[in-house]
N, C-alpha and C positions, 0 to 999 in steps of 0.2 A: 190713830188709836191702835190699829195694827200691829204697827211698828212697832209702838211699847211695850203692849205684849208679848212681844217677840223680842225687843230686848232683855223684858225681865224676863223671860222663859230660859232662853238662854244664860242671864248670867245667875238664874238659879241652878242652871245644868253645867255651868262651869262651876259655881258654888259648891255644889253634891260633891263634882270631880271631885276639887282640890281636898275634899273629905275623905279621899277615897273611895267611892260611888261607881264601881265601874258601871254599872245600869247607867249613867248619864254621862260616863265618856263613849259609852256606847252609843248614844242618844246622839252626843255632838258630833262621833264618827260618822255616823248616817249622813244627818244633815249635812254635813262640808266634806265628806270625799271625793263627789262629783264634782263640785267647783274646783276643788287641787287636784283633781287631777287633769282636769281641764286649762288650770293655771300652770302646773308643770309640763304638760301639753305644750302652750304656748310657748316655752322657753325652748324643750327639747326635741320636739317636732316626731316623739315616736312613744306613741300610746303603750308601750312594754314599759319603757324606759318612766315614764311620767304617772304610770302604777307604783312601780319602786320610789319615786322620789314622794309622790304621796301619801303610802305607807310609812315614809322612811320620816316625813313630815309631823306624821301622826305620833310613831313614836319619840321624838323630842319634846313634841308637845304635854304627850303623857309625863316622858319625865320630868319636863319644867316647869309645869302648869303651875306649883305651888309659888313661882314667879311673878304670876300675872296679877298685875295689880288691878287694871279695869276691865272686869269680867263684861263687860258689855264689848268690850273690845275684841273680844277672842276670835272672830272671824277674820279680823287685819292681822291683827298678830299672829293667828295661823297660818294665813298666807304669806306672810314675810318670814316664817320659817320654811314653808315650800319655798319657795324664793331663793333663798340661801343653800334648800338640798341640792336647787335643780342646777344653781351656779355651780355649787364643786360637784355634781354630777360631768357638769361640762367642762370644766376643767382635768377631772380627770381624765374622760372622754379624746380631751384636745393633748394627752401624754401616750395615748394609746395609739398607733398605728393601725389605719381603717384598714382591713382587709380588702384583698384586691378583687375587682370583681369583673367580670366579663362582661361588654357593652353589647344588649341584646339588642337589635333595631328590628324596632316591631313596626307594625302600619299603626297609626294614631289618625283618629277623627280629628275634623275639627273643634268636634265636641271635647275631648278628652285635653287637644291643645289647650284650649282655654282652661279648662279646670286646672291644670297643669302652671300655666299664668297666672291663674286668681292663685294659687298654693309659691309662687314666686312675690307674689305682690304682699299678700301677706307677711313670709317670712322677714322681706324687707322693712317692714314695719317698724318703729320704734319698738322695742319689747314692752313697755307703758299700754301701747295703742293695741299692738299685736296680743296681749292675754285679752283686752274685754274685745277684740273680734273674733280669737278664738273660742271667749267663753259665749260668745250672742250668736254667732251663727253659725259654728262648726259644732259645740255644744247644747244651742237652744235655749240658753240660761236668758230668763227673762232682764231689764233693763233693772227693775227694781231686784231682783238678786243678785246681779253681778255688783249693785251698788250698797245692798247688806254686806258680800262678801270682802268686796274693796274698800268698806270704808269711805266710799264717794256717794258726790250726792248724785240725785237723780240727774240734775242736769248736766252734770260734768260727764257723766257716764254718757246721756244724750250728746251733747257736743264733742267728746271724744270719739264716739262711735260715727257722728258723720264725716268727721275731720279724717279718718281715718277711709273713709268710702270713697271721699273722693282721690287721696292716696292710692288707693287702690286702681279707681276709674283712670287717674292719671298715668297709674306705670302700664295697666292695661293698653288705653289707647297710642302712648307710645312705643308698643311692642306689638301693633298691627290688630289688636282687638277692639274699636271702636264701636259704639254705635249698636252693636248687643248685648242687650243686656242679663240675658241668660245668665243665669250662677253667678252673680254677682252679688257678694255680701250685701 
């Protein structure tokens, strides 16, 4: 029953919008900033970088909103415009030559090795698997919101998130990290 409410909350806050309402594009901005930029996150790997594409998200959304035809939908379909900023963010990104930069060799724990591992095992990820591991536990976004914001249901969200663990445990243990389980999504 939740959920209904919460859909019709929302597609009456998308409703207002497309009236002009900025009080309730305000309202939607709250609510789904932190999931975009947590999903731009996931694609561009640099929290500056995935501010702008989910600002930059918001505003196409503003101006295309009178667009949307399944107001109950506007959290997938916001997300698949972050999606699309975060792609020609990295496209652009992939025209730009990276600045050069001096290799500092510092001492690293073994703690930090690993953290360092779990941030390689992630990246590897299918980009699908790698947003809902970046939005569950570098985010904290609970399983039932990651599956408001995607569009999925509860259990795909569940079985992609373990499918994705043990990806993870996988490239882990054969990169010499076995057997602890310390920081491990």
């Amino acid at each position: 029953m939740i959920a209904n409410s919460q859909q019709s909350s929302e597609a009456s806050l998308v409703e207002a919008a497309q009236k002009g309402h900025l009080d309730s594009f305000a309202a939607l901005y709250e609510r789904y900033h932190s999931p975009m930029v947590a999903l731009a996150y996931s694609m561009l790997g640099d929290r500056h970088h995935a501010e702008d594409a989910a600002h930059e998200a918001f505003a196409v959304a503003c101006r295309d909103l009178p667009s949307l035809k399944s107001r109950e939908k506007f959290a997938a379909w916001l997300a698949g415009i972050c999606r699309n900023v975060s792609r020609q963010m990295l496209r652009k990104k992939a025209r730009t030559p990276a600045p050069v930069r001096e290799q500092v060799s510092e001492p690293r724990d073994q703690q930090q090795e690993r953290q360092e591992a779990i941030r390689r095992a992630v990246w590897n990820l299918k980009p699908a698997e790698r947003e809902l591991v970046v939005m569950r536990y570098f985010d904290g976004f609970s399983q039932a919101r990651i599956s408001e914001v995607l569009d999925l249901s509860a259990q795909a969200v569940n079985g992609r998130l373990v499918r994705a663990k043990r990806k993870i445990a996988m490239y882990l243990e054969r990169n010499g990290f076995a057997g602890d389980d310390h920081g491990t999504p």
